[in-house]
C-alpha atoms as one frame of an Amber mdcrd trajectory, in Angstrom:
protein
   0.000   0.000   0.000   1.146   3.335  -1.068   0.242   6.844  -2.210  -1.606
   7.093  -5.289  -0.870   9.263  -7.685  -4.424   9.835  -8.279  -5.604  10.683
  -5.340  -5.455   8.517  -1.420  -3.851   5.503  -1.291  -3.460   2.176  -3.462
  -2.436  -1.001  -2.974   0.052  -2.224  -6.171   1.387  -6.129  -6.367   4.907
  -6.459  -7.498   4.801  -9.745  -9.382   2.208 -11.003 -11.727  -0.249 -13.475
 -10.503  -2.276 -16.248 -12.033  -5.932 -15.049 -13.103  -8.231 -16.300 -10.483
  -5.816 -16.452  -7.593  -7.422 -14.691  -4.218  -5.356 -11.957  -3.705  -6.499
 -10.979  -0.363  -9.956 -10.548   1.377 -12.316  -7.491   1.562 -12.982  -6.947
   4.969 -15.200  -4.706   7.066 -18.634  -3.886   9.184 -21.184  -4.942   6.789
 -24.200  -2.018   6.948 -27.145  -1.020   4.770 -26.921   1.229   1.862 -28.890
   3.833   4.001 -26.348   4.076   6.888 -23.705   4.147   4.376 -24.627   6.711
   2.546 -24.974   8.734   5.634 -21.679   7.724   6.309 -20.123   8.622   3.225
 -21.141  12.494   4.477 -19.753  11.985   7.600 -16.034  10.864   6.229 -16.166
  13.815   3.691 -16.954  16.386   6.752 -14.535  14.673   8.512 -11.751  15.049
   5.713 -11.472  11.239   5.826 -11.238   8.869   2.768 -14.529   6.699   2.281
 -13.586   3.268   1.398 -16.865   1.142   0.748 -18.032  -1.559  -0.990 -21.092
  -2.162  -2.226 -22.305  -5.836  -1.800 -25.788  -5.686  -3.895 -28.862  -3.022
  -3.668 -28.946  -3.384   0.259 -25.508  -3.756   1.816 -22.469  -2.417   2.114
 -18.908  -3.465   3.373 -17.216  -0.475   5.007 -13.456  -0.696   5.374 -13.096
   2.794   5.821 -12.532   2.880   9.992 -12.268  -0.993  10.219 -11.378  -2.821
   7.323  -8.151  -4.157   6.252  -5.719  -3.119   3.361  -8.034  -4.978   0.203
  -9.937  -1.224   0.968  -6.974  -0.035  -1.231  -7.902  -2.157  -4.248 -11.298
  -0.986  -5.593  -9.772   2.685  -5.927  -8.754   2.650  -9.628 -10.124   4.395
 -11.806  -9.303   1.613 -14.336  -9.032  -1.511 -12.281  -7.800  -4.688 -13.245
  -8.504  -6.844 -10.396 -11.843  -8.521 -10.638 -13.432  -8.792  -7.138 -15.368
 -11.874  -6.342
């Protein structure tokens, strides 16, 4: 995990790895889309980076306060890791 150059932080491999190989594991308090978009104000008042994942049309994963560093993967703008 490092600074992006885009903007936050990103996590980068240095070697290649096999298509379909976990990479690591998206972790955090799972929470309803309502709370988290709530939250997602809060952060930005705060000055904080949101780091969220959406699950389906009801819940959320946030990693922002508790999650570990697989937050750093879903923040490209052109990402090539798929996320199972």
């Amino acid at each position: 995990v490092r600074r992006s150059q885009i903007e936050g932080w990103g996590a980068y491999l240095t070697e290649a790895v096999p298509a379909d190989e976990l990479l690591i594991e998206y972790v955090g308090e799972v929470i309803r889309l309502k709370l988290a978009d709530l939250r997602e104000l809060k952060y930005d008042r705060m000055g904080l980076g949101c780091y969220m994942f959406r699950v389906d049309d009801e819940w959320v994963v946030d990693a922002t306060l508790k999650g570990g560093a697989a937050r750093f993967i879903n923040h490209s703008c052109d990402p090539n890791v798929r996320i199972a």
